[in-house]
N, C-alpha and C positions, 0 to 999 in steps of 0.2 A: 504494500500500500504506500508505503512512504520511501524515499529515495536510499536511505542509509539503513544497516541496523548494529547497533551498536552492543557492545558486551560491558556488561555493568558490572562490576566485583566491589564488595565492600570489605574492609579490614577492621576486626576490632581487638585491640589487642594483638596485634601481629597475625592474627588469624581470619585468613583471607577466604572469601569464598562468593558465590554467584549470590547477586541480591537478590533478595526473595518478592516474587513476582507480588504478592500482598504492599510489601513498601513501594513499588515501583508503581503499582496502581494508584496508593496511596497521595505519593508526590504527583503524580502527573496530574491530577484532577484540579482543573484552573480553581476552584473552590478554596483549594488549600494553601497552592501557590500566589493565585495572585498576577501568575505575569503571562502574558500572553505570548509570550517565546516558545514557554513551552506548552502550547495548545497543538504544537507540529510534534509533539511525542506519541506512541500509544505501544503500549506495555503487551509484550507477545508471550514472554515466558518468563520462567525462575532466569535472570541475567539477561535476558535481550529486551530488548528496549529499539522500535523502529523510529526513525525522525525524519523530517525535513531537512534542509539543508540552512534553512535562517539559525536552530538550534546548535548554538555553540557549545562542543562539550567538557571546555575544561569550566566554564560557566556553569554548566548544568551538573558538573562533577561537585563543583563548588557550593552550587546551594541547597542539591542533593547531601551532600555533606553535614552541611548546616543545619538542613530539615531532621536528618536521621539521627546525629548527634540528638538533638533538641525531642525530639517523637519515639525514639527504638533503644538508643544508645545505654540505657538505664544508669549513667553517671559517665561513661567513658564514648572517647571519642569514635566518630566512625567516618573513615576514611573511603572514600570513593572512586575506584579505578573502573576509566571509560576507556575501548577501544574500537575503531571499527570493524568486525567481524569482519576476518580474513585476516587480520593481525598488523593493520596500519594504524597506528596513531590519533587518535582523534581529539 
């Protein structure tokens, strides 16, 4: 549906793993967010994540970060690694 799909990993405490398709629904719902950048997301499985091309992802690693710290993290931080499927950088 959407031009990109990107692979989402989160880290908590050193332990990194595919984010869970619940939080990734969770953030992408303009309801929650608030911004309308990422209204070009929409959430396919546990770790991917498809988008548009306006959708920056170290911005969207960034406040995904922000969100999940704040919303899941239960005191510690939770870091956000975006890639685009197939293994180029995003």
């Amino acid at each position: 549906m959407f031009a990109r799909r990107l692979k989402v990993e989160v880290s908590v405490e050193g332990e990194r793993r595919a984010c869970p398709l619940d939080w990734l629904d969770s953030f992408c719902m303009r309801r929650f967010t608030g911004d309308a950048a990422f209204d070009d997301t929409l959430p396919q499985a546990e770790g991917v994540l498809e988008a548009g091309f306006r959708v920056n992802s170290d911005r969207l690693a960034e406040e995904l970060s922000g969100w999940l710290t704040r919303k899941k993290g239960m005191g510690k931080k939770v870091a956000v690694h975006i890639s685009e499927e197939g293994g180029n950088s995003a």
